[in-house]
N, C-alpha and C positions, 0 to 999 in steps of 0.2 A: 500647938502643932505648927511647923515650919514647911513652906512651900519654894520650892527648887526656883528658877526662874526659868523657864525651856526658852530653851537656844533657836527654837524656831518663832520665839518673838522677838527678837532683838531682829529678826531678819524680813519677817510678813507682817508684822503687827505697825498698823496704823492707824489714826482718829478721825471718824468724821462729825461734823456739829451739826443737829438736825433743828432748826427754827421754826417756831409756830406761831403768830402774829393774831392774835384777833380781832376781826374787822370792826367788833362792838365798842371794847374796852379800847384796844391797840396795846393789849400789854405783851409782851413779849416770852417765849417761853424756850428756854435752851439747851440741848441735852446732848452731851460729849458720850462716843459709843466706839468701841474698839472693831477692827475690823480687818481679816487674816487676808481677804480677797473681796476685790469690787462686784458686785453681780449687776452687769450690764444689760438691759433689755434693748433688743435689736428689731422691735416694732415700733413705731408712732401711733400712740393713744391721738384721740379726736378731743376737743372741745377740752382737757384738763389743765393746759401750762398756760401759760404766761409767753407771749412775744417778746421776750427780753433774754440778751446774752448773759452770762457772767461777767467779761469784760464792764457793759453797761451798769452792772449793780456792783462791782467794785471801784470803778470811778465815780460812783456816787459816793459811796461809804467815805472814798479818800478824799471826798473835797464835802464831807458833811461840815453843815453848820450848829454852831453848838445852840444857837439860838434860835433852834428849828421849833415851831410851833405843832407839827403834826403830834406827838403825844408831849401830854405834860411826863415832867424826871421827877418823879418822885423816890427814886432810888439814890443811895450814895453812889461818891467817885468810884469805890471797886467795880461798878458794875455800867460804869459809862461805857467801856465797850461794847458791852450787849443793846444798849439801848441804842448807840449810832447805829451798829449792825441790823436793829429792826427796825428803826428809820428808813435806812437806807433799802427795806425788803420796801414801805409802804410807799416810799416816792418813786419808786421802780416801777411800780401797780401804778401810781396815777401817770409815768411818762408812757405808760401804754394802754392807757383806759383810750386812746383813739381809736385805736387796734380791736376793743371790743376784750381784750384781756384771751385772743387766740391766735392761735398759732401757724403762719403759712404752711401747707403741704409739703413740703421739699420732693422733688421732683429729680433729683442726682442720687446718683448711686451711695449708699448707705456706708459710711465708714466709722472707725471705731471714736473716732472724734465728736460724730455724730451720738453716739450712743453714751458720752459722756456729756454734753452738753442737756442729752435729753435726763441723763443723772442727776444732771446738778440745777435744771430748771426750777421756778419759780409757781410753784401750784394752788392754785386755787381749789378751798373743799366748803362745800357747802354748808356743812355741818361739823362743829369741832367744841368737846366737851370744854371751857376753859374755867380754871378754879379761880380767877381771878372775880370774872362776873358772879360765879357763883357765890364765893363769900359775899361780896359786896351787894350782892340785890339776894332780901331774903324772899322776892318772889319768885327768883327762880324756876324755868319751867324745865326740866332736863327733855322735853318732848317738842320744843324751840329753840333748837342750841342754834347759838351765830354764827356767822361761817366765818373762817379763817386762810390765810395766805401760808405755805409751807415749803421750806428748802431745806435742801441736803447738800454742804461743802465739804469737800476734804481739808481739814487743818492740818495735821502732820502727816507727812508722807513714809513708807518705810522704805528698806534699802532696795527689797525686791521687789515690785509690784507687781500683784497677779488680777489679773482681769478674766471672771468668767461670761462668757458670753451666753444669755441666757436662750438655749435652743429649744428647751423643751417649755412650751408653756400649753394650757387649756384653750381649749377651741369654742366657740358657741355651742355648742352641742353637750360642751359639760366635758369633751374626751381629751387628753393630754395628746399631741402629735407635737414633730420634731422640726422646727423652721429652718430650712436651708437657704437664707438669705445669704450673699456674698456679703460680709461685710471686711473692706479693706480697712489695712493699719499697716504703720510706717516704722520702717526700722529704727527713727529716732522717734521719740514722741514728748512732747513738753507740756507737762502738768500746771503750768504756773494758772491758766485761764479755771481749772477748777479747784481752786486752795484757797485757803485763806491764809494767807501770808501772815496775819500779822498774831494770829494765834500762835505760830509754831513756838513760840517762848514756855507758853503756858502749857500747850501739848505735853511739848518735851518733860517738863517740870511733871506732870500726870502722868507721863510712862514711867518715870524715876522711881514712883509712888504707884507704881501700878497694884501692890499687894492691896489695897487700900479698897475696902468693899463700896467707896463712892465713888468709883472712877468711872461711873456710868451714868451719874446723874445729874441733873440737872446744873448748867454749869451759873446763873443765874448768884445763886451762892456763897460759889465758891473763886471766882475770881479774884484776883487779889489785888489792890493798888501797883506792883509790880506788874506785873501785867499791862495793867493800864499807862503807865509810866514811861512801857517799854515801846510806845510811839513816837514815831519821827516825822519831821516834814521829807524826808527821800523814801521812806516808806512803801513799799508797793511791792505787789506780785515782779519774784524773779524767777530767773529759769528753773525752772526743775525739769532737768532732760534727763530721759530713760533710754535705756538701746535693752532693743527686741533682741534676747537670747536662748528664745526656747515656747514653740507653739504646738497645742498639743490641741491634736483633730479627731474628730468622730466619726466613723463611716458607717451607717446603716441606720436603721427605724430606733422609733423607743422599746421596742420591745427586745431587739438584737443587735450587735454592732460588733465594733472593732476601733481601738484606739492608738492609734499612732502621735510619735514626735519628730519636730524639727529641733535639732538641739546645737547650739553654736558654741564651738570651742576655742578657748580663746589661750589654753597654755602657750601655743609657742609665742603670741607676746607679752606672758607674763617671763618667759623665760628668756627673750630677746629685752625685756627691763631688765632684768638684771643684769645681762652680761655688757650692757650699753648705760651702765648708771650715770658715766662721766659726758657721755653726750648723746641727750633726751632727743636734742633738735634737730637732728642729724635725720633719721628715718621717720617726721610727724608725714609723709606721704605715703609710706607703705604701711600704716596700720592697717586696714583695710585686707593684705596680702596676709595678715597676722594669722584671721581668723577663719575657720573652718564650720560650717553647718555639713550637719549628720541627720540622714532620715533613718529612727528606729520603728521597727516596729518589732514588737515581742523580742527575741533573739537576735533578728537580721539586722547589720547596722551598714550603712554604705553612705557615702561623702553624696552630696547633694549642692545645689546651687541655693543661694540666697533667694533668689527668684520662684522658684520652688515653694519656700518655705512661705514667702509675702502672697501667694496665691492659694493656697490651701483655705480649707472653710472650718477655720479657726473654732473652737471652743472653751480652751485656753489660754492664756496670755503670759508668758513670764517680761517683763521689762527690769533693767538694771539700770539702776540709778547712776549717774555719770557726772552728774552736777548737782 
């Protein structure tokens, strides 16, 4: 049996690499997982992350030393990637063991930047099954498990990226209710602070191959000397800039509502490129004038202001990739 490829992955489908680190063994455990829309939480959990940016644990990674003592390599070259990559989790953890390994309050209004940083943090879990300890010690207690360090980055980006902003979550009490927290976001936004750059070779190579029923696991495996090869000393997070084209809001409780959109249209400068192919340079100050945002709701559609659109209390996120 033959399976089609839908057209709506080549367009929302993107990778994230989720890392599990055990604080016993230090063995490292890696799993590539596809993913159509981000689900952003727009709360601050107490006492679970780690005081460290992404910035900070990717300029660790890119100035690793091969002759770092924190875990012995007992793995081949394919998988030396993975093994700086969970170095680089564990000297992250001791450049903020001063810190206590918590998180300041933030005290500033909640933005959607914010809501990925708290995405792509650095977590400490108290308790994490890992098969490594377990084969190797047959006393094994599974009613003692180690604890473990844990992060989630974006390796490949897709074209459109959607960001759901999570509104609806459970209350102490056990009841689901609807959080209307403001949370602002920027009509450009740049992804490069939570990616992993240097994966996007191997991504890309796994989307190629995505028919393949192991495209979900463990990626430990399955790396390949290419991969590994495909590092450079200029190496590093580069732009990955998105423009906000379409934010889609919720009005009312969990149990009733209404859903509107800001939807930005951008034909007449796809139509003003064509008819201006011979000179691009001429008008780069009026793009800006190009594009039109529209507030739908159901039927009713009417031109609206960008201002407008950056103000609403978001639940959706459309971003188009531009770089």
């Amino acid at each position: 049996m033959t399976t089609d490829k839908c057209s709506t992955d080549d367009v929302f489908k993107g990778y994230t690499l989720s890392t599990f680190v055990c604080l016993k063994c230090f063995e490292g455990c890696h799993l590539v997982e596809k993913f159509m829309d981000l689900c952003l939480p727009i709360t601050f959990k107490k006492g679970e992350e780690l005081n460290c940016s992404c910035d900070e644990l990717m300029k660790v990674f890119y100035n690793s030393n091969n002759n770092d003592d924190v875990i012995n390599n007992n793995n081949n070259n394919s998988n030396k990637v993975m093994d700086d990559y969970t170095k680089s989790l564990i000297r992250v953890v001791k450049m903020n063991s001063s810190n206590n390994g918590r998180s300041e309050k933030s005290t500033r209004s909640l933005d959607v930047t914010d809501c990925l940083k708290f995405y792509t943090k650095i977590y400490y879990m108290e308790e994490n099954l890992c098969r490594n300890c377990e084969r190797s010690n047959p006393y094994f207690d599974v009613n003692s498990l180690p604890p473990a360090i844990y992060r989630q980055m974006i390796c490949h980006l897709p074209p459109v990226l959607v960001m759901h902003l999570k509104r609806f979550k459970q209350n102490f009490s056990g009841r689901f209710e609807k959080s209307c927290v403001n949370v602002k976001y920027p009509p450009v936004l740049d992804m490069a602070a939570y990616c992993c750059d240097y994966l996007q070779e191997f991504t890309q190579q796994q989307a190629d191959n995505d028919n393949a029923s192991s495209s979900d696991k463990s990626t430990t495996s399955t790396l390949t000397s290419s991969a590994t090869s495909s590092r450079s000393d200029n190496f590093g997070p580069k732009p990955f800039l998105y423009n906000l084209y379409g934010v889609v809001e919720h009005a009312g409780s969990l149990c009733s509502g209404h859903f509107v959109a800001y939807v930005k249209n951008n034909n007449n400068k796809k139509n003003n490129n064509k008819k201006n192919n011979n000179n691009k340079n001429n008008n780069n100050n009026n793009d800006d004038g190009n594009y039109r945002w529209f507030y739908i709701s159901d039927t009713w559609v009417k031109p609206t202001s960008e201002e407008d659109a950056l103000s609403s209390q978001a639940y959706l996120l459309f971003y188009e990739k531009i770089c």
